[in-house]
C-alpha positions as CSV (number, residue, x, y, z in Angstrom):
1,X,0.0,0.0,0.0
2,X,1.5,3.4,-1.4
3,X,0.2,6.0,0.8
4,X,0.6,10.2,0.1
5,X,3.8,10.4,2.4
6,X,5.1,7.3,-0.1
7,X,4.0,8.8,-3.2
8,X,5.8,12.3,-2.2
9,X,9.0,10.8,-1.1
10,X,8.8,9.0,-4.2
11,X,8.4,12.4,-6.5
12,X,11.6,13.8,-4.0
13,X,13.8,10.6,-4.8
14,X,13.2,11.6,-8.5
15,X,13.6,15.0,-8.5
16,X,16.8,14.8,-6.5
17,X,18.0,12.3,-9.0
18,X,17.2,13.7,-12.2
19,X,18.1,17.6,-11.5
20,X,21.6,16.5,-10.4
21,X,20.8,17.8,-6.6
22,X,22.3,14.5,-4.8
23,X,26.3,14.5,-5.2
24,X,25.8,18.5,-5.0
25,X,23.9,18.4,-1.3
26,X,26.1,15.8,-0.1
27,X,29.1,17.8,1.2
28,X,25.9,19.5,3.2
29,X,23.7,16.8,3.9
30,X,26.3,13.8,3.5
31,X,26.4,11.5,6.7
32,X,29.3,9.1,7.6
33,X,27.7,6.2,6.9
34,X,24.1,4.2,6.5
35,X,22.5,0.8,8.1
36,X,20.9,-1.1,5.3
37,X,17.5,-2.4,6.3
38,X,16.3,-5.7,4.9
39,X,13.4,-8.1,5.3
40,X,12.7,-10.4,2.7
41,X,15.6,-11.1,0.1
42,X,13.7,-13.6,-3.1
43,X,13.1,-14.0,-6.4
44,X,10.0,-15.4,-5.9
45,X,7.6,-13.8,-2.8
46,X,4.4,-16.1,-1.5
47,X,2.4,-12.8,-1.5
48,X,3.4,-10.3,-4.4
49,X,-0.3,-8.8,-3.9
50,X,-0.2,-8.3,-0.1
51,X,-0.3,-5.2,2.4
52,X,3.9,-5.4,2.9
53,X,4.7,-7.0,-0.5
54,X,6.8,-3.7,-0.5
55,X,9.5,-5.2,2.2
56,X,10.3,-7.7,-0.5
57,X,13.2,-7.4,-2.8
58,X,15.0,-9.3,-5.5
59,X,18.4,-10.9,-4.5
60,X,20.1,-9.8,-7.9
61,X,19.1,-6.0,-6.9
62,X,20.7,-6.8,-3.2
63,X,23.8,-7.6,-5.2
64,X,23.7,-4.5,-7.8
65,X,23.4,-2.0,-4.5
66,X,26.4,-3.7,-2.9
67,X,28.3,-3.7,-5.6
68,X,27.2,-0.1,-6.2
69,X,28.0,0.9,-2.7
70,X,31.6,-0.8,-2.7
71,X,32.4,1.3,-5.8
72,X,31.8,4.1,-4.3
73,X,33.7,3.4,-1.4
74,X,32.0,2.1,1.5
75,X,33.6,-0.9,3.7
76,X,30.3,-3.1,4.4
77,X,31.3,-4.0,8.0
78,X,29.3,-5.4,11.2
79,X,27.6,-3.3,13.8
80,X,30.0,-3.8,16.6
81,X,32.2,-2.1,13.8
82,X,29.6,0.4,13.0
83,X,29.5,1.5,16.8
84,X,33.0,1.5,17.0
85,X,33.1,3.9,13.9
86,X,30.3,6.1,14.7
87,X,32.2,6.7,18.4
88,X,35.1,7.7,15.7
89,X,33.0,10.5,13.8
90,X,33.8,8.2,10.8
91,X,37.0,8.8,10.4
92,X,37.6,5.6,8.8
93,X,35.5,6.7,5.5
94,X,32.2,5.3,4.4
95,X,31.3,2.4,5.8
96,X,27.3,0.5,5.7
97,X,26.3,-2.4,7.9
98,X,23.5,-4.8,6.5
99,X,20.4,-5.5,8.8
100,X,17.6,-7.9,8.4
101,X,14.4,-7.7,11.0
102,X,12.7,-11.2,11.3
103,X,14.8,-14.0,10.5
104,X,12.5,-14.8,7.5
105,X,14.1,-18.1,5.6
106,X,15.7,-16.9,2.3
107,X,18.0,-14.3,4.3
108,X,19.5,-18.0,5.2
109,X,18.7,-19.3,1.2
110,X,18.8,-16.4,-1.0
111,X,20.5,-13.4,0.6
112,X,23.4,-15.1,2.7
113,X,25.3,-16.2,-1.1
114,X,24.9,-12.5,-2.3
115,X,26.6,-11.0,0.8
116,X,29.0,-13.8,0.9
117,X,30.4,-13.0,-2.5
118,X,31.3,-9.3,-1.1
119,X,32.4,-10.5,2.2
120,X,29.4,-8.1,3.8
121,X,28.6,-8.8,7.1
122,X,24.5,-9.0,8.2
123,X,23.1,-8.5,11.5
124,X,19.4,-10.5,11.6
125,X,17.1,-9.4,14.6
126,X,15.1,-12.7,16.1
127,X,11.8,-12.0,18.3
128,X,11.8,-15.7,19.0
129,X,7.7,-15.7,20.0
130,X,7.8,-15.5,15.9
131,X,10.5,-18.6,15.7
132,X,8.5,-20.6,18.6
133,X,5.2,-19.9,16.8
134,X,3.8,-18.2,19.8
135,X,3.3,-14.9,17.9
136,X,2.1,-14.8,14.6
137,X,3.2,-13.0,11.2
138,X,-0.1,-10.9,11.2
139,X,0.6,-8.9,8.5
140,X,0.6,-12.0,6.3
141,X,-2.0,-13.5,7.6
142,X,-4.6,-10.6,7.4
143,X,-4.2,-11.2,3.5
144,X,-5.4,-14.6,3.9
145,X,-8.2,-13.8,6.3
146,X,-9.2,-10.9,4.0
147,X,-9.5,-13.0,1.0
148,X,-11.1,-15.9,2.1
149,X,-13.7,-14.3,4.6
150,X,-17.0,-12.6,3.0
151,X,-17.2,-10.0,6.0
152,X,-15.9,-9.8,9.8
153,X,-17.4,-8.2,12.8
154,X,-15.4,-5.4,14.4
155,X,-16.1,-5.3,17.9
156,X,-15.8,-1.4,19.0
157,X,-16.9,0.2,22.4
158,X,-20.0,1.3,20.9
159,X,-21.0,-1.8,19.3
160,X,-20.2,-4.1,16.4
161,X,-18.9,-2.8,12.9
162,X,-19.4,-5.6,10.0
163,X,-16.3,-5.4,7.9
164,X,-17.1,-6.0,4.1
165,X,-13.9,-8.1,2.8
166,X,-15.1,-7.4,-0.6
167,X,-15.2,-3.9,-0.5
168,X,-12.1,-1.1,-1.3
169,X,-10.1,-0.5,1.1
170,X,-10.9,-3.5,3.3
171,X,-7.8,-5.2,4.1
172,X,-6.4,-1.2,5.1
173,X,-9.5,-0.8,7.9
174,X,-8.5,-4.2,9.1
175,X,-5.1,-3.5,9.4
176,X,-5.8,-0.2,11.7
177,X,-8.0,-2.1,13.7
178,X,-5.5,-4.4,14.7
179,X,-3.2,-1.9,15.5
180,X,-5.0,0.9,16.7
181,X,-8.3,-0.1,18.2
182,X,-7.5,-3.6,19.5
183,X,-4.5,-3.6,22.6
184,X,-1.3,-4.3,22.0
185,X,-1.5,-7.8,23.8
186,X,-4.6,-8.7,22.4
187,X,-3.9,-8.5,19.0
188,X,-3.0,-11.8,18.7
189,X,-6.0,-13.1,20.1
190,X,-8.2,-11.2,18.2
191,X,-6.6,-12.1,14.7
192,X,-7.0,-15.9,15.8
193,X,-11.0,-14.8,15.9
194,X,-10.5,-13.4,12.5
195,X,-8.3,-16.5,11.4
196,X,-11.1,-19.0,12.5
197,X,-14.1,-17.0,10.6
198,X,-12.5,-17.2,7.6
199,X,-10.5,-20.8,7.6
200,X,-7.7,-19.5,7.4
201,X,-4.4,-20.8,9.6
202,X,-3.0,-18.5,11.2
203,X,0.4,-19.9,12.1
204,X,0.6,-21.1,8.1
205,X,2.7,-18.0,7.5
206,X,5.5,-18.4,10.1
207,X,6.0,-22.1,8.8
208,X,6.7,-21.1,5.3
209,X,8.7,-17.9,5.6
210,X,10.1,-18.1,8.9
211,X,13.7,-19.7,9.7
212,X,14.0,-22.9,12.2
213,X,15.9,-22.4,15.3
214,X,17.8,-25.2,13.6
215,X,18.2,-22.8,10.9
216,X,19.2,-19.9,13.2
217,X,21.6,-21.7,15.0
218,X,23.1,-22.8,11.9
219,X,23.4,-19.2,10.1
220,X,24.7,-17.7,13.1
221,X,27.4,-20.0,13.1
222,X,28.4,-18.1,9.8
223,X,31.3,-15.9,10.1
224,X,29.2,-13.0,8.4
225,X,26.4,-13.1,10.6
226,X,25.5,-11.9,14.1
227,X,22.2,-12.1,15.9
228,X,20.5,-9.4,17.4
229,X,17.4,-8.8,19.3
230,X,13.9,-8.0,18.2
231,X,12.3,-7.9,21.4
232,X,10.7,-11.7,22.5
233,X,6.6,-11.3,20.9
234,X,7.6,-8.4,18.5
235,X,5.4,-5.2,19.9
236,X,4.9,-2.4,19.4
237,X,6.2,-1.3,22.3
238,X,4.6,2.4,22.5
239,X,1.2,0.4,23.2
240,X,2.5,-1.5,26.4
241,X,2.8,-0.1,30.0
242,X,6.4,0.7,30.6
243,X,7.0,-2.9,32.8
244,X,6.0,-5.0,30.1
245,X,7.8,-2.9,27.3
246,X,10.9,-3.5,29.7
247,X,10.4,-7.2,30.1
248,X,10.0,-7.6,25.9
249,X,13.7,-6.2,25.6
250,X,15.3,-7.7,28.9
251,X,13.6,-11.7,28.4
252,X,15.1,-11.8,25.2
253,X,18.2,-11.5,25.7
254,X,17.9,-14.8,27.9
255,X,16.0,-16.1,25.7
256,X,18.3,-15.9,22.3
257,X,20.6,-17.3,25.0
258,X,19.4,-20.5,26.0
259,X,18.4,-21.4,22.2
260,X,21.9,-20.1,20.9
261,X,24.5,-20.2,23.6
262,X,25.7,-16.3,23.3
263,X,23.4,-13.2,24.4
264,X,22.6,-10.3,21.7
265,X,24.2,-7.3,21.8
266,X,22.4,-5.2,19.5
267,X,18.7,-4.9,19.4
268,X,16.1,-3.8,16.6
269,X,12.4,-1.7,17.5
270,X,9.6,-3.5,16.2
271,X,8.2,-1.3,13.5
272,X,10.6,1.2,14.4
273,X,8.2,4.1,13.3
274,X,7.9,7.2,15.2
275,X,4.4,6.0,16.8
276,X,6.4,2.4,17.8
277,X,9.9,3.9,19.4
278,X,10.2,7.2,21.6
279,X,12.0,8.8,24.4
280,X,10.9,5.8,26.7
281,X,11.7,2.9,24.4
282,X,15.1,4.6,24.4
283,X,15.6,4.8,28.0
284,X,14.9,0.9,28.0
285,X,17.1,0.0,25.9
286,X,20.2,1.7,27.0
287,X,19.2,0.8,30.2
288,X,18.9,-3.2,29.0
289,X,22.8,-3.0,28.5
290,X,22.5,-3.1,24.3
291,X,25.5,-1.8,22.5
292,X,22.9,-0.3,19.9
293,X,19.0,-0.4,18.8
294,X,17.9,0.7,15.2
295,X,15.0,1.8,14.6
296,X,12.6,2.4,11.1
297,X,13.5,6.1,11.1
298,X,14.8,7.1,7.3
299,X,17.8,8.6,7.6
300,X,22.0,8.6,6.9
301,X,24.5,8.2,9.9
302,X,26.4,11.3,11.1
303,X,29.2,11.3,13.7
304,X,26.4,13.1,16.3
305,X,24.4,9.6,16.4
306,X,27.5,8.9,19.2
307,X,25.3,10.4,21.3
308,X,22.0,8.3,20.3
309,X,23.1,4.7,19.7
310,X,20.1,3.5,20.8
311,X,17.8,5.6,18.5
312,X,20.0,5.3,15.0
313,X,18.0,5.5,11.5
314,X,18.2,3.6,8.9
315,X,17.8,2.9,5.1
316,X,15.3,1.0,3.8
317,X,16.4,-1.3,1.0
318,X,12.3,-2.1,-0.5
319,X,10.7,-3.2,-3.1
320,X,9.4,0.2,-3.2
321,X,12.5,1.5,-4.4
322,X,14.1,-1.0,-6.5
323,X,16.6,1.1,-8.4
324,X,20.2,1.5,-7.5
325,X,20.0,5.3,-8.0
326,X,17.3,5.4,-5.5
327,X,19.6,4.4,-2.9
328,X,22.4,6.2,-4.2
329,X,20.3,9.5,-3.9
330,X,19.0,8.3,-0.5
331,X,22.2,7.7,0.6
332,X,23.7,11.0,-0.7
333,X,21.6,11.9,2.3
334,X,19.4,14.3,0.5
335,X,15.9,12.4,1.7
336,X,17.0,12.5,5.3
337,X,16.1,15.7,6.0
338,X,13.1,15.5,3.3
339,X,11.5,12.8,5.4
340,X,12.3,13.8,8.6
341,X,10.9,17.8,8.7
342,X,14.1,19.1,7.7
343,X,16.3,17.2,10.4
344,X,19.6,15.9,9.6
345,X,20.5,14.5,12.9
346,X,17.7,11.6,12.7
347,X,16.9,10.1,16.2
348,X,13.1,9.4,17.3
């Protein structure tokens, strides 16, 4: 779903790219450094249709912006590096580290030989409620609910709303009653509701897309790869009292521990968005004892993010925007300030 902000950000990527404005701005706008954002890395996605088919990209375009990238002279290293070079204002030169939220299977299949041919390093964030099957992929399941149910009851405080699957716009309703109207830790149960109306199961998802412990344990064994945190039920953690927010970022850490024999040292916001991460989720996290948390925020690294480790921005490598000179532009840092009310210095 392209929404207004998407479609202007999109018209700024292209205007910045055509009239020349990127390698201009960057001595202005230029950071020392970006974190790649990925999620699902495959040629062929189970849901090219569906409400985040735009967090899917192909891995010959994962290969074209590293190669891009290195060209232009950035050292793809891991984020223990990244912290280390932030804390030294960059002044090692341009350096990227690779991220990839939800441990989804073909980071393991299809990504891992593309960064292994340029030696890149990836950081992959586990919420293991999504590994154990205890927490669902929602997002992916709402487009099965949606298009096998004829219509759902929405249950508000002032009665029932029915919910015509058929109709414009549906799928987009569902999705903010989930995540606005229903509470944070009842989400779950009230997409099993959904799930069971429709026939639809709701752990099919997590099966299909979603690595193995086995198959954790095995990747992070790989020299490139490090495991991070990604809270244990994958919350939005704005929407929970400030206890159980703590807990989500604390029990994880034991938890990654006891299933892979090392504790995480770097941990990613679900969602990351502005309405997900603030001040508070911050606090948390430094105060958890992680080296660094990333959040969804669009921006380029500067040498002030020494300061706010556990609130750094990141670029979002989508299907959205599935041209190298997209991310060159973005990373000329040109958008960061476009798409952040002219900030520079991107935090929450």
């Amino acid at each position: 779903m392209i929404d207004g902000g998407e479609v202007i950000r999109k018209l700024a990527l292209n205007v910045a790219r055509y009239s020349g404005l990127a390698p201009l701005a960057r001595p202005l706008v230029g950071g020392i450094g970006a974190i790649l954002m990925l999620h699902r890395v495959t040629a062929v996605p189970e849901k090219p249709l569906g409400v985040n088919r735009h967090l899917n990209i192909a891995p010959d375009f994962l290969d074209a912006v590293i190669a891009d990238m290195k060209a232009a002279g950035y050292a793809f290293v891991s984020m223990d590096e990244a912290v280390a070079r932030i804390r030294r204002g960059g002044s090692d030169g341009l350096f990227a580290a690779i991220t990839a939220d939800d441990a989804y299977r073909d980071n393991l299949t299809e990504a891992l030989p593309i960064l292994e041919k340029h030696a890149a390093p990836l950081m992959i964030y586990v919420a293991p409620a999504l590994i154990d099957g205890t927490a669902d992929l929602w997002w992916d399941v709402l487009d099965d609910i949606v298009a096998a149910a004829p219509r759902l009851e929405l249950k508000r405080t002032g009665g029932t709303e029915t919910l015509d699957c058929r109709a414009p716009g549906a799928l987009l309703r569902l999705y903010n009653y989930l995540t606005l109207d229903v509470p944070e830790e009842k989400q779950r149960a009230a997409l099993r509701e959904f799930a069971a109306v429709a026939g639809v199961d709701p752990a099919a998802p997590g099966r299909k897309t979603l690595m193995s412990w086995d198959e954790i344990r095995g990747i992070a064994a790989h020299p490139l790869v490090s495991i991070g945190a990604h809270t244990v039920n994958h919350y939005n953690l704005k929407r929970l009292p400030e206890e159980r927010a703590r807990r989500e970022m604390t029990d994880v850490v034991t938890l990654l521990r006891s299933e892979l024999g090392e504790s995480p040292r770097h941990l990613a916001y679900p969602y990351g968005y502005a309405s997900a991460v603030g001040c508070r989720e911050v606090k948390l996290a430094e105060e958890a004892g992680y080296v660094s948390a990333v959040t969804t925020r669009h921006g380029v690294l500067r040498a002030e993010h020494a300061n706010h480790l556990h609130a750094l921005p990141r670029i979002s490598v989508n299907g959205r925007y599935q041209r190298v000179a997209h991310i060159r532009t973005m990373l000329s840092g040109i958008t960061t300030p476009l798409a952040n009310r002219g900030r520079m210095l991107v935090t929450v």
